[in-house]
LOKE-654902 format. One record per residue (C-alpha): x, y, z; residue in one letter; residue number from 0. Coordinates in pm, whole numbers, padded with zeros to 5 digits, always signed. Each point is the difference from the previous one (the first is absolute). Last residue first. Layout:
BEGIN
+--------+--------+--------+---------+-----+
!     xx !     yy !     zz ! residuo ! num !
+--------+--------+--------+---------+-----+
!      X !      Y !      Z !       A ! NUM !
...
+--------+--------+--------+---------+-----+
This chain:
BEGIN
+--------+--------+--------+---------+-----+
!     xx !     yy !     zz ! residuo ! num !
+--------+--------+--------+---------+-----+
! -09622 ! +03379 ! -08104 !       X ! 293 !
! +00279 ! +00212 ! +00057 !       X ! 292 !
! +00296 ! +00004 ! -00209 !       X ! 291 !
! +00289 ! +00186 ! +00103 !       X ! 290 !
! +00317 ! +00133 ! -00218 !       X ! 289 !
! +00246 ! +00211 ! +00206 !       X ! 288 !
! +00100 ! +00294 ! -00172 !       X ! 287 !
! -00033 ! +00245 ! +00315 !       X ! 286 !
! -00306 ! +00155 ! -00181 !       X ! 285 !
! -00124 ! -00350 ! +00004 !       X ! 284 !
! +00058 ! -00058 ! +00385 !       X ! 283 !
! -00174 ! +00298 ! +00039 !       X ! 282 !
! -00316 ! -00080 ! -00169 !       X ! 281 !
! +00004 ! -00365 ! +00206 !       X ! 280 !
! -00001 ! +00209 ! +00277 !       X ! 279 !
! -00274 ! +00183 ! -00093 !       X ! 278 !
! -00195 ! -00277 ! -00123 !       X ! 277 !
! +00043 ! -00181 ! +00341 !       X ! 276 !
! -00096 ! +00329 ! +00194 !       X ! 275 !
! -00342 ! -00036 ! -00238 !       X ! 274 !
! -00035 ! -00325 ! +00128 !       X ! 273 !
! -00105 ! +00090 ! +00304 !       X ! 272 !
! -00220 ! -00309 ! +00188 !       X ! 271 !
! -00276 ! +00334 ! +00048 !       X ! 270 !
! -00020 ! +00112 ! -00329 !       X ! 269 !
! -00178 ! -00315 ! -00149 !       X ! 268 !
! +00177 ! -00243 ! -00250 !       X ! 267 !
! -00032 ! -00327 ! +00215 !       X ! 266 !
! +00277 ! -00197 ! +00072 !       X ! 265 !
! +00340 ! -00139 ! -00144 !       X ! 264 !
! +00229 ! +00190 ! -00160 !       X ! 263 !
! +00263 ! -00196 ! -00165 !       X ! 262 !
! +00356 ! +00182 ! -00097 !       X ! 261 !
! +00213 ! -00143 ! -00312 !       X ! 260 !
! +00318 ! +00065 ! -00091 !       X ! 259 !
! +00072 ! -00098 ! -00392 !       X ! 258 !
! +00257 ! -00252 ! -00042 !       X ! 257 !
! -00255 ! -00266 ! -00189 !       X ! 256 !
! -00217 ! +00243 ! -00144 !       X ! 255 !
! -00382 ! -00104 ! +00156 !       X ! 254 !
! -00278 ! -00133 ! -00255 !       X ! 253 !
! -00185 ! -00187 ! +00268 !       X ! 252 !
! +00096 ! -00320 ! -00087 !       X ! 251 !
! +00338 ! +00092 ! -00106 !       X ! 250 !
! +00064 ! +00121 ! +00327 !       X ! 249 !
! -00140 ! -00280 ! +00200 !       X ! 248 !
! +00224 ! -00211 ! -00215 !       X ! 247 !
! +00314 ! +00149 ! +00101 !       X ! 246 !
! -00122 ! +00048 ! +00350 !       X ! 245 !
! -00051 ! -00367 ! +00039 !       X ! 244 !
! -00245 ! -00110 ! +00338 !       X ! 243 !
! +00002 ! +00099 ! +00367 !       X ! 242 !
! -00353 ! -00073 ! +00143 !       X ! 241 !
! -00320 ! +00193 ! +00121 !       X ! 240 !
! -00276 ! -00183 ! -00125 !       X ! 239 !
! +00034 ! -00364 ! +00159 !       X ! 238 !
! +00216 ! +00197 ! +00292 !       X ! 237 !
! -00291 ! +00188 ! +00062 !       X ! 236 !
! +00101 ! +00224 ! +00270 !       X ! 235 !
! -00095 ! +00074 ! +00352 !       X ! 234 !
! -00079 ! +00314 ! +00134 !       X ! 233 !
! +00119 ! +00130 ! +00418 !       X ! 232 !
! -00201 ! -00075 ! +00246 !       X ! 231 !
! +00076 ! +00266 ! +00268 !       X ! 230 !
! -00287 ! +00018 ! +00297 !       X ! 229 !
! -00137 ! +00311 ! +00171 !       X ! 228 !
! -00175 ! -00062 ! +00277 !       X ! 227 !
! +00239 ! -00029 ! +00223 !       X ! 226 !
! +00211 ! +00320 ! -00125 !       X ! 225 !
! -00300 ! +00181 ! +00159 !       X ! 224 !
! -00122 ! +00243 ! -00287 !       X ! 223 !
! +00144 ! +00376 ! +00053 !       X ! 222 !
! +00070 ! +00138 ! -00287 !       X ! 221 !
! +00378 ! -00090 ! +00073 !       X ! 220 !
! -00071 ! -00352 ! +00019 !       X ! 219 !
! -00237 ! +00019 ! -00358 !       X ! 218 !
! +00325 ! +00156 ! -00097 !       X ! 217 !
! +00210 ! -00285 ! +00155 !       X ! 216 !
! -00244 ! -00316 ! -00160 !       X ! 215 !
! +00059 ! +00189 ! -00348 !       X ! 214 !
! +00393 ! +00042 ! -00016 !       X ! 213 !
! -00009 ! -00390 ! +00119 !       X ! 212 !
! -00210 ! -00103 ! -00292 !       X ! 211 !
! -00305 ! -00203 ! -00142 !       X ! 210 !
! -00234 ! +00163 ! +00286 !       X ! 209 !
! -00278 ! -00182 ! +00195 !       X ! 208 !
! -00220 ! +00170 ! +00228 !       X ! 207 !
! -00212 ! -00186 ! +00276 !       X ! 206 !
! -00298 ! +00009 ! +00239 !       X ! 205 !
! -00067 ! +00328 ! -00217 !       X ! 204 !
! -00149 ! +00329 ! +00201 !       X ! 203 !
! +00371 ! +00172 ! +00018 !       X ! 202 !
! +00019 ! -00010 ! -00389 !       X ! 201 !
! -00313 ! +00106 ! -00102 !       X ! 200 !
! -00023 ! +00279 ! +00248 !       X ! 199 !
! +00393 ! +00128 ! -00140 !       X ! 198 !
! -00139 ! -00069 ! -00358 !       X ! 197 !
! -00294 ! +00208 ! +00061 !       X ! 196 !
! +00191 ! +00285 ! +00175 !       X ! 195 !
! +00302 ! -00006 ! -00234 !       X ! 194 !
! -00215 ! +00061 ! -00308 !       X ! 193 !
! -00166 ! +00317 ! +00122 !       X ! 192 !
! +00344 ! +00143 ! +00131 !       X ! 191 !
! +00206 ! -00080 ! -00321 !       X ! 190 !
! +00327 ! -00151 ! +00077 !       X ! 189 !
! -00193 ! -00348 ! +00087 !       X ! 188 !
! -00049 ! -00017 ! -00369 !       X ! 187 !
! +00326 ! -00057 ! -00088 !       X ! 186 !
! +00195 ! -00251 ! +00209 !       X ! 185 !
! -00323 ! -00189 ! +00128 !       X ! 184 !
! -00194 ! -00039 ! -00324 !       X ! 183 !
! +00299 ! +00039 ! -00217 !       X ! 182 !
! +00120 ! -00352 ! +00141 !       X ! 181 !
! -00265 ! -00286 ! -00018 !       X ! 180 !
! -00087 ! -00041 ! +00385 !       X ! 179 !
! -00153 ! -00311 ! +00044 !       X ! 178 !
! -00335 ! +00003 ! +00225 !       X ! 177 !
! -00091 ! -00282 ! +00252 !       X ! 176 !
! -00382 ! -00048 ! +00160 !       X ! 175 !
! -00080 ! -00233 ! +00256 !       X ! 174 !
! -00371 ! -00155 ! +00020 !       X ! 173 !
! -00325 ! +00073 ! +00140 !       X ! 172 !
! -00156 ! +00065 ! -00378 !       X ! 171 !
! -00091 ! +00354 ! +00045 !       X ! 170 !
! +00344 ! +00086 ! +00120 !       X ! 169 !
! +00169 ! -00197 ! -00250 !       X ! 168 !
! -00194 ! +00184 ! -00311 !       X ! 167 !
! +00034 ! +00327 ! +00208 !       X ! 166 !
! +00381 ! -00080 ! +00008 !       X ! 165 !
! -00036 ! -00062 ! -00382 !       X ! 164 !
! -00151 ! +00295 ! -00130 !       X ! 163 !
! +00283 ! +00213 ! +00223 !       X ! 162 !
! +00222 ! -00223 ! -00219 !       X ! 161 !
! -00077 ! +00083 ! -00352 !       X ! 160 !
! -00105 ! +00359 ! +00102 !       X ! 159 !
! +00298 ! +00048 ! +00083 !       X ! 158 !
! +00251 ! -00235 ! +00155 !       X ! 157 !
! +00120 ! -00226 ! -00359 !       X ! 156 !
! -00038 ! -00361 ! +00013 !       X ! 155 !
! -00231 ! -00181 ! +00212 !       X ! 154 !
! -00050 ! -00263 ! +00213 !       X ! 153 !
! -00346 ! -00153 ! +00222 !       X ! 152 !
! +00024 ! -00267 ! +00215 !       X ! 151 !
! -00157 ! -00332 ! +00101 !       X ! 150 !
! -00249 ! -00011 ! -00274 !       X ! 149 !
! -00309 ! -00165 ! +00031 !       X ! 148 !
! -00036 ! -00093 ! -00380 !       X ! 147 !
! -00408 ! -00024 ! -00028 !       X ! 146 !
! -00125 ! +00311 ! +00192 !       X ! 145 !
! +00321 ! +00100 ! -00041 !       X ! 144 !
! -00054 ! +00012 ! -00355 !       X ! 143 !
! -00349 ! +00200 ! +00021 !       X ! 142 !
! +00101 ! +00254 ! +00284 !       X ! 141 !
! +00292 ! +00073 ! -00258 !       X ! 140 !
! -00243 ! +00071 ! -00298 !       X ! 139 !
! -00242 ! +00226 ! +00199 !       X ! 138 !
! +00287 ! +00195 ! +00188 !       X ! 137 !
! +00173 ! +00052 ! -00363 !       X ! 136 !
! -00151 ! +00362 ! -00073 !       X ! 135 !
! -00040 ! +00112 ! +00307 !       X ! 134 !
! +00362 ! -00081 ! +00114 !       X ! 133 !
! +00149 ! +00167 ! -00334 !       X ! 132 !
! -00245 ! +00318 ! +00128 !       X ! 131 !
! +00153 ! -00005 ! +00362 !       X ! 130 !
! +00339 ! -00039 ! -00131 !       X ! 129 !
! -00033 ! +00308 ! -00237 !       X ! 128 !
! -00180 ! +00240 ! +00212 !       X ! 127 !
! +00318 ! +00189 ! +00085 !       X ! 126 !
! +00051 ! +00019 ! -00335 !       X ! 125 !
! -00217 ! +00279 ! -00056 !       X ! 124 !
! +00073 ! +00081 ! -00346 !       X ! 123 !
! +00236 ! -00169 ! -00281 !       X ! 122 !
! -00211 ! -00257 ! -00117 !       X ! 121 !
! -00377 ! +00019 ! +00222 !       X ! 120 !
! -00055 ! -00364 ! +00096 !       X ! 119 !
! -00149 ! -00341 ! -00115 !       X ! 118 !
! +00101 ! -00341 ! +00023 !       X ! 117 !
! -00046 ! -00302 ! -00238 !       X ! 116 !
! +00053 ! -00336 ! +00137 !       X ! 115 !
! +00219 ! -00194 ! -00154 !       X ! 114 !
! +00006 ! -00338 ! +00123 !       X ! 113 !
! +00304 ! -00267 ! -00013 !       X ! 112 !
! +00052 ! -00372 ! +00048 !       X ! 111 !
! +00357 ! -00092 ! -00108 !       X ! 110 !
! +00080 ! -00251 ! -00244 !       X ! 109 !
! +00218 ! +00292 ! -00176 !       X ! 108 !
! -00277 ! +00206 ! +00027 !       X ! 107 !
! -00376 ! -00083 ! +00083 !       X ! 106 !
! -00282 ! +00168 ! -00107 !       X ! 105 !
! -00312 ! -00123 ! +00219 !       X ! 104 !
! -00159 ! +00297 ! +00165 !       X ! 103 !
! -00005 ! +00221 ! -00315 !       X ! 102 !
! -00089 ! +00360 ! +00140 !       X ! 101 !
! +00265 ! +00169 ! -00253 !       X ! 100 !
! +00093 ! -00234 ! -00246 !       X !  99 !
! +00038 ! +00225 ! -00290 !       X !  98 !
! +00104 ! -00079 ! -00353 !       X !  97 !
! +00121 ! +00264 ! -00187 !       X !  96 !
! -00230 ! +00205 ! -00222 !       X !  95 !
! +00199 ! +00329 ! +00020 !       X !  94 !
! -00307 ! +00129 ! +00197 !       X !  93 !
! -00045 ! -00304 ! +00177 !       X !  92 !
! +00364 ! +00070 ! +00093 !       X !  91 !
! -00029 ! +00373 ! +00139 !       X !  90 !
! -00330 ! -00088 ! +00206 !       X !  89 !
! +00211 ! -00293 ! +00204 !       X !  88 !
! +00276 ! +00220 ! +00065 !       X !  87 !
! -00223 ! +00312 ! +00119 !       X !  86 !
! -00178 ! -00293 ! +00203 !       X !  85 !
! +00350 ! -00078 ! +00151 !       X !  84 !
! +00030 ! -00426 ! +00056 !       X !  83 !
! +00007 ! -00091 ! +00324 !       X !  82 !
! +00146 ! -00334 ! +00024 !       X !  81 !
! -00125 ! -00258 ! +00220 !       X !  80 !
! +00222 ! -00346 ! +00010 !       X !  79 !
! -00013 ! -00304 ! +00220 !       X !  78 !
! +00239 ! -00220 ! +00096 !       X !  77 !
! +00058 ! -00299 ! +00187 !       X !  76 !
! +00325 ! -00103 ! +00102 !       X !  75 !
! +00354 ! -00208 ! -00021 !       X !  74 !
! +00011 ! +00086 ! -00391 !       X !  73 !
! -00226 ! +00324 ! +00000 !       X !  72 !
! +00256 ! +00141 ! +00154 !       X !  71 !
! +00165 ! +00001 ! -00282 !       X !  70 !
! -00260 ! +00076 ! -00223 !       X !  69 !
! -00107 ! +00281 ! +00211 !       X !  68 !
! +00344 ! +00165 ! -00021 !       X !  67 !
! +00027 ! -00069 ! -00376 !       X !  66 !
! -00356 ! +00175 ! -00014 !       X !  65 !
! +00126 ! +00334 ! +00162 !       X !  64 !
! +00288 ! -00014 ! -00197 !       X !  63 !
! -00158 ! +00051 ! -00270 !       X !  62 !
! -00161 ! +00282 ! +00107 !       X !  61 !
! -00085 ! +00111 ! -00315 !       X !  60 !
! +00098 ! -00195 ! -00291 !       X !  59 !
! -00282 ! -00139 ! -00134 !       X !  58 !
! -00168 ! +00359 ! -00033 !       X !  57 !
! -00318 ! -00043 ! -00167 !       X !  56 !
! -00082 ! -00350 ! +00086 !       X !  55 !
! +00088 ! +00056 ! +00381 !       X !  54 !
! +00333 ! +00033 ! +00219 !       X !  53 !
! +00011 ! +00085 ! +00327 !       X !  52 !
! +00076 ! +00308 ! +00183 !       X !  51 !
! -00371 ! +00063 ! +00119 !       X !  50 !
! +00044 ! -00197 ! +00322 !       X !  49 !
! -00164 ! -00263 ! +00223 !       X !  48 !
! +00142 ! -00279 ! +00081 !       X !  47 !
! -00195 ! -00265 ! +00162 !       X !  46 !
! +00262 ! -00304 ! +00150 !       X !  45 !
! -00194 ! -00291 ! +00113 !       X !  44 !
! +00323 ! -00203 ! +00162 !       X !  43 !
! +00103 ! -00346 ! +00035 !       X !  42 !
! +00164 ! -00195 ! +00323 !       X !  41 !
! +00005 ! +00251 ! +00222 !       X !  40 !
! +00121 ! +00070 ! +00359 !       X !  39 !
! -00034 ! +00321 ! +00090 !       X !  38 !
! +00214 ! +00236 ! +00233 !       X !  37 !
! +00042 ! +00312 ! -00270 !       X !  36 !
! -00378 ! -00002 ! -00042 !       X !  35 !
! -00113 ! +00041 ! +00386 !       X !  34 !
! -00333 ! +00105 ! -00090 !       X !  33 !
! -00234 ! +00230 ! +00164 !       X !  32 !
! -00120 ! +00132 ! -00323 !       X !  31 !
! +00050 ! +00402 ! -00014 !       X !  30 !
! -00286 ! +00247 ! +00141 !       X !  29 !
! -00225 ! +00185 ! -00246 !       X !  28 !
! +00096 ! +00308 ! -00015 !       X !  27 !
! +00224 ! -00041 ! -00285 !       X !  26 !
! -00289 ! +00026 ! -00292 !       X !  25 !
! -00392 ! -00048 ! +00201 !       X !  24 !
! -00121 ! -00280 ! -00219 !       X !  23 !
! -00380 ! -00102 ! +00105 !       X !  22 !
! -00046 ! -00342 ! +00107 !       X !  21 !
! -00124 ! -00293 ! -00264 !       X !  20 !
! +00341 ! -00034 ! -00131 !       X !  19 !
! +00144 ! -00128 ! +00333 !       X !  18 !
! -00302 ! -00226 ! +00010 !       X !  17 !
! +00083 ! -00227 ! -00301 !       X !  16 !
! +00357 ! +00051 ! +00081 !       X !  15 !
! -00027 ! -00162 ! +00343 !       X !  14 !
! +00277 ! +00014 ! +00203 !       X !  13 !
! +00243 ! -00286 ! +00187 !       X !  12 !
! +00045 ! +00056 ! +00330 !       X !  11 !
! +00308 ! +00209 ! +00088 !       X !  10 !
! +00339 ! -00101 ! +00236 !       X !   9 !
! +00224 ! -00187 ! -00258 !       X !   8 !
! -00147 ! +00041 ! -00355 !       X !   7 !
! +00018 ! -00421 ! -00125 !       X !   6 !
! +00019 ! -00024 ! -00381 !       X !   5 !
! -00298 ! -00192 ! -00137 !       X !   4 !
! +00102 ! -00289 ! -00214 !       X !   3 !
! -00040 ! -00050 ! -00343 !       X !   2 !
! -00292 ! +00118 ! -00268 !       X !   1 !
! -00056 ! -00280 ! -00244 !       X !   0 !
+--------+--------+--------+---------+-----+
């Protein structure tokens, strides 16, 4: 049974139905008229809106993204629409995976979730890449907040994930919020092209959430008005996430008792630098000190 209707302070209430009728125009249309940060709510209807979520293929990506929608999910309504990569989607129906690409009732950990496919040119003429993730999940949004009403629109990840999802909130009358993952601010905005689209991204959201101080004072230092920029920093599972017994943690996993032991956690791509971790852990070895790295 859907629960109460947050208030907005100072804007009517829009219609989805004919939001998604008018023509999409990116960031020129004009934000929502909403005083967001001054309502009074009871229950939310959260959209979020991001790529960087996990799917039958990949169960693991963006998990985080769906542990932050089930939380919130807990004192809120959400909805989830996940881009899935057409160059993804073609690679595992030709490796005979499953694909649920397009299914509009998939759900994921109790979770309501559609995954839209999207189309783009890999590689070339990025610049295009928000406005083609927008085209190709415009018909599918219109449709659930024809039915959902959200009251906001989040994402993870500023480009194209959440350039998609500002013209998602635009179209729809309602604020839209991006959360900054890391290497898309610290890295990319060192390349001209990339520091342009972020930078427009950015400055254009109602709101921008990072998970750390060092990120909220570089977005600062870009120049993004310190008041829009909010710090919520991750929780943790404390069901999954627990101290337990070493010894027999060790002999579960087949680890020498007295052998020292270094965990890398994250993804194995060049840009989280593990390769400076193998080098130091080459080092260390030359210097006679044993290290196991798993």
């Amino acid at each position: 049974m859907p629960g109460p209707r947050p208030c907005w302070v100072g804007s009517p209430r829009s219609d989805s139905r004919k939001a998604c009728k008018r023509r999409s125009s990116g960031f020129a249309r004009s934000k929502p008229r909403i005083g967001w940060q001054r309502r009074a709510l009871e229950i939310m209807r959260i959209l979020f809106l991001s790529s960087v979520f996990p799917h039958p293929q990949a169960p693991t990506r963006g998990i985080y993204s769906l542990h932050l929608c089930k939380a919130l999910a807990v004192e809120h309504q959400v909805q989830v629409v996940a881009p899935r990569s057409w160059v993804d989607v073609t690679r595992g129906l030709l490796a005979g995976k499953r694909c649920n690409a397009g299914q509009a009732n998939a759900t994921a950990d109790g979770l309501a979730v559609t995954y839209p496919c999207y189309y783009y040119p890999p590689k070339v003429l990025r610049g295009l890449h928000a406005s083609l993730m927008w085209a190709s999940v415009r018909r599918r949004v219109c449709r659930l907040a024809a039915r959902f009403q959200p009251d906001c629109v989040l994402s993870y990840w500023v480009y194209p994930d959440g350039a998609a999802a500002l013209r998602a909130a635009r179209h729809l009358g309602v604020p839209g919020m991006v959360m900054v993952g890391g290497s898309d601010v610290l890295l990319l905005t060192q390349q001209a092209a990339w520091r342009r689209r972020i930078l427009d991204v950015l400055h254009d959201a109602d709101a921008v959430i990072t998970v750390g101080q060092d990120l909220k004072t570089r977005l600062v230092e870009l120049g993004i008005g310190p008041e829009k920029v909010h710090l919520v920093p991750r929780g943790v599972d404390t069901e999954l996430f627990k101290p337990g017994d070493r010894t027999l943690a060790r002999r579960r996993l087949q680890i020498p008792a007295n052998a020292r032991v270094l965990l890398w956690v994250g993804r194995m791509v060049e840009i989280k630098g593990l390769d400076v971790l193998l080098a130091a852990a080459e080092r260390l070895y030359q210097h006679q000190l044993d290290l196991r790295i798993y």
